[in-house]
C-alpha positions in Angstrom: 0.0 0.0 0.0 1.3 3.3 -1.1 0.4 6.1 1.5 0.4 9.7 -0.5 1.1 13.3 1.3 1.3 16.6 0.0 3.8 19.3 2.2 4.4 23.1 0.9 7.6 24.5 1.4 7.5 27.1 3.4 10.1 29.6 4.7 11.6 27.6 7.7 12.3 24.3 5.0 14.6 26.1 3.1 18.3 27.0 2.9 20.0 30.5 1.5 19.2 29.7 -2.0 15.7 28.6 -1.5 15.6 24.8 -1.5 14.5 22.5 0.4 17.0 22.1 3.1 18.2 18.2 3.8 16.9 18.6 7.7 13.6 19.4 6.4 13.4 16.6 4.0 13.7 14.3 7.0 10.7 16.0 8.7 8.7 15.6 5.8 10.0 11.6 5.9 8.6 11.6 9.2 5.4 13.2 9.0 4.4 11.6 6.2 5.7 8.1 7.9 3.1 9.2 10.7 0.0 9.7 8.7 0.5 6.4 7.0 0.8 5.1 10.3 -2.4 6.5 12.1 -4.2 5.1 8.5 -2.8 1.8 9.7 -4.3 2.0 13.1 -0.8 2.1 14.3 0.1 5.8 15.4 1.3 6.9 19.2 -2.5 7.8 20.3 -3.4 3.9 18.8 -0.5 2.1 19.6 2.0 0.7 22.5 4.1 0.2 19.6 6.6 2.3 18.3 9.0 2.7 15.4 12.9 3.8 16.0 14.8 4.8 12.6 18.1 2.6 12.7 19.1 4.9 9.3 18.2 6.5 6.3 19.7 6.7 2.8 18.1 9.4 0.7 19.5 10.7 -2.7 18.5 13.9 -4.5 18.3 14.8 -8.5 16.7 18.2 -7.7 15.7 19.7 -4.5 11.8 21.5 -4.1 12.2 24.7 -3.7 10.0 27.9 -1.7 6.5 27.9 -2.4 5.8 24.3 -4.4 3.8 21.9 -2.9 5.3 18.7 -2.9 3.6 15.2 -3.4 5.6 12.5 -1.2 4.8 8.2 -1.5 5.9 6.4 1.4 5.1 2.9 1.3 6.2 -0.4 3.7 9.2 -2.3 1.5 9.4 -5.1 4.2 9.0 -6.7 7.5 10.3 -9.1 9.3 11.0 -9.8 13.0 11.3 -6.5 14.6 12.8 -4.5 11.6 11.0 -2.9 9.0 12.2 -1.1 5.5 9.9 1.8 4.6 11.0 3.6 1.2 9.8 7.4 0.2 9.5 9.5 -3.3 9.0 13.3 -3.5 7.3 15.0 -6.7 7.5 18.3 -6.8 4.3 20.4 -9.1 5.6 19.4 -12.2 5.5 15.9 -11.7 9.4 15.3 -11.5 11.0 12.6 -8.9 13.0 14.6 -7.1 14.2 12.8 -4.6 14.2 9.1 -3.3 14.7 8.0 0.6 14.9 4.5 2.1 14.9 3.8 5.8 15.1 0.8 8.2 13.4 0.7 11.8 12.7 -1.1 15.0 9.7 -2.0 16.8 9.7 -1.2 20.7 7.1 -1.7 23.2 6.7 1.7 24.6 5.7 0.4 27.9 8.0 -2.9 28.5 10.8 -1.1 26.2 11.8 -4.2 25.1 12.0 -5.0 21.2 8.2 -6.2 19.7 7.9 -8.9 17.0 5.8 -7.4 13.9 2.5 -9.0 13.8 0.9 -10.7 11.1 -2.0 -8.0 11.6 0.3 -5.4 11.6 2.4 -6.6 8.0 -1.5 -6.6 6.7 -2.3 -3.3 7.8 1.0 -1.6 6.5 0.3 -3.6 3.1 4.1 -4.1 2.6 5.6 -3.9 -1.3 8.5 -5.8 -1.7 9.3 -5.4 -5.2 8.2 -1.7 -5.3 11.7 -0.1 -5.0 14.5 2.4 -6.0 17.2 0.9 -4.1 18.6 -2.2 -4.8 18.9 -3.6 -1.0 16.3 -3.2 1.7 18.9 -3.3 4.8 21.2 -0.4 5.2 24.9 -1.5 5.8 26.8 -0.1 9.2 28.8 2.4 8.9 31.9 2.7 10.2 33.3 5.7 12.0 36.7 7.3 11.0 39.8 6.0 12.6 41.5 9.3 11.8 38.9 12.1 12.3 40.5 15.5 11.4 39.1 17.5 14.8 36.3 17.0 17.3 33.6 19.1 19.1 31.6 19.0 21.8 27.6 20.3 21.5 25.5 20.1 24.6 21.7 18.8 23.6 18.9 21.1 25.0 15.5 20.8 25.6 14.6 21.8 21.9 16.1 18.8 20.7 14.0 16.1 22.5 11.2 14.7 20.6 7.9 13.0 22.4 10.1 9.9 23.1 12.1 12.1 25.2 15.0 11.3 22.6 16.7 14.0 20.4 14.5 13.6 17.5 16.2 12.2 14.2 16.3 15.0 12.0 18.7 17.1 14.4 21.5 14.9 13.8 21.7 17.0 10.6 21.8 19.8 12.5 25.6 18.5 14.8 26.5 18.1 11.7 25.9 21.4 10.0 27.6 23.0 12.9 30.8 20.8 13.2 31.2 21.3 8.9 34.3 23.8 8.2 33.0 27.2 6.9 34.3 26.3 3.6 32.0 22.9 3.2 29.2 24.4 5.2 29.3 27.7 2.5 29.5 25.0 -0.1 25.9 24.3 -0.2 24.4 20.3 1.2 25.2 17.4 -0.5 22.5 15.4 -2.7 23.4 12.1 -1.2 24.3 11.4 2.4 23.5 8.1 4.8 22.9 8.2 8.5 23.2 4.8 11.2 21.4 6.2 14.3 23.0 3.6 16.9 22.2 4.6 20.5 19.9 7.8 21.3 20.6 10.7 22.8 19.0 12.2 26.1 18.2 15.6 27.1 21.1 17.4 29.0 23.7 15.3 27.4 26.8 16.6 26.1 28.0 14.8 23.0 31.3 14.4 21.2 30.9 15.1 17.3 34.4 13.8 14.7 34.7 15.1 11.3 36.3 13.4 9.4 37.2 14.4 5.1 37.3 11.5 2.6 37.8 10.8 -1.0 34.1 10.6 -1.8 32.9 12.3 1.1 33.1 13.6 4.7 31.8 11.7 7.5 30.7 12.6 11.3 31.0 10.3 14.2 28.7 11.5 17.3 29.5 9.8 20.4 29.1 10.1 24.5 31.4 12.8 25.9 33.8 10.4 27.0 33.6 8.9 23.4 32.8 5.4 24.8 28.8 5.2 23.3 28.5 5.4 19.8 25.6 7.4 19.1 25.5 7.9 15.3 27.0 8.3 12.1 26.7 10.1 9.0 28.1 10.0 5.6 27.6 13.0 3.4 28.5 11.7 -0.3 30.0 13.8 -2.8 
């Protein structure tokens, strides 16, 4: 089952040259990831069950920019166990694929917290597509982090960050990462490719260690505890 959304672009989506910023791409990944969860009788107000993103791999051929309304697909690529694969599109007005994002998740019992089988009720409902794809895998590899970062910085998380799961919500991992970029990458303008493994979640009040690290096809970010021994995430922004 294919869930359809339409989002306009307002002011706050967009970067200095009006387009669709890659932080706000991920909020529209999750909203629309919500309504076609609440269709599916499976949302926060109709479920003890909740999805946690494990990562995301989006790739872009032409960012929306201010003032379109864009038309985004989400549909459920695959379950199994406790993971699931959910894929998105975005259209923008004239009809042109603009950009493509697959994620994987994890079911959680809100109030156990322990890790929740997918039911056969709950495959139904979602109406997974298997062979409705534009990736050619369904599980997104580790990443590693960098074993020679360049520099490191530390970012304390505030209030503003935390989501209703009292976690810093997904989409502000973008946002260590904009602020630990060199001036010169960061005036640059975003990538049109990057991945993200979110590995263990960050709390309110937490200060976090943040690596950046230049490759040949890339840069990468490693967020971890202060004292560096929890891996909290990583990012690859692709060239």
């Amino acid at each position: 089952m294919v869930f359809t959304g339409k989002f306009y672009i307002g002011y706050s989506d967009i970067s200095k040259d009006s387009t669709l910023t890659n932080t706000s791409i991920l909020k529209l990944f999750e909203n629309v990831a919500s309504m076609h969860s609440r269709v599916a009788n499976d949302d926060i107000n109709q479920s003890e069950g909740r999805w946690f993103l494990t990562g995301y791999h989006v790739k872009i051929t032409k960012r929306p920019v201010y003032g379109e309304t864009v038309t985004i697909n989400t549909w459920s690529r695959d379950m199994k166990g406790v993971q699931a694969c959910r894929e998105f599109e975005v259209y923008n007005e004239k009809g042109e694929l603009c950009l493509t994002g697959l994620s994987n998740w994890i079911r959680i019992n809100a109030k156990t917290l322990r890790l929740e089988r997918i039911s056969p009720e709950l495959y139904e409902a979602y109406g997974s597509e298997p062979d409705h794809t534009n990736f050619n895998y369904s599980w997104i590899e580790k990443l590693k982090e960098s074993e020679t970062p360049d520099f490191d910085k530390e970012f304390h998380i505030e209030r503003n960050f935390i989501d209703a799961n009292n976690h810093m919500n997904n989409v502000y991992y973008l946002d260590l990462v904009t602020n630990i970029l060199p001036e010169e990458v960061y005036q640059a303008g975003e990538l049109n490719e990057f991945l993200i493994m979110y590995k263990s979640a960050i709390k309110y009040d937490e200060t976090v260690n943040c690596s950046f690290a230049a490759e040949d096809d890339g840069y990468r970010i490693t967020i971890k505890s202060q004292d560096k021994s929890d891996l909290k995430a990583v990012i690859k922004l692709v060239k």
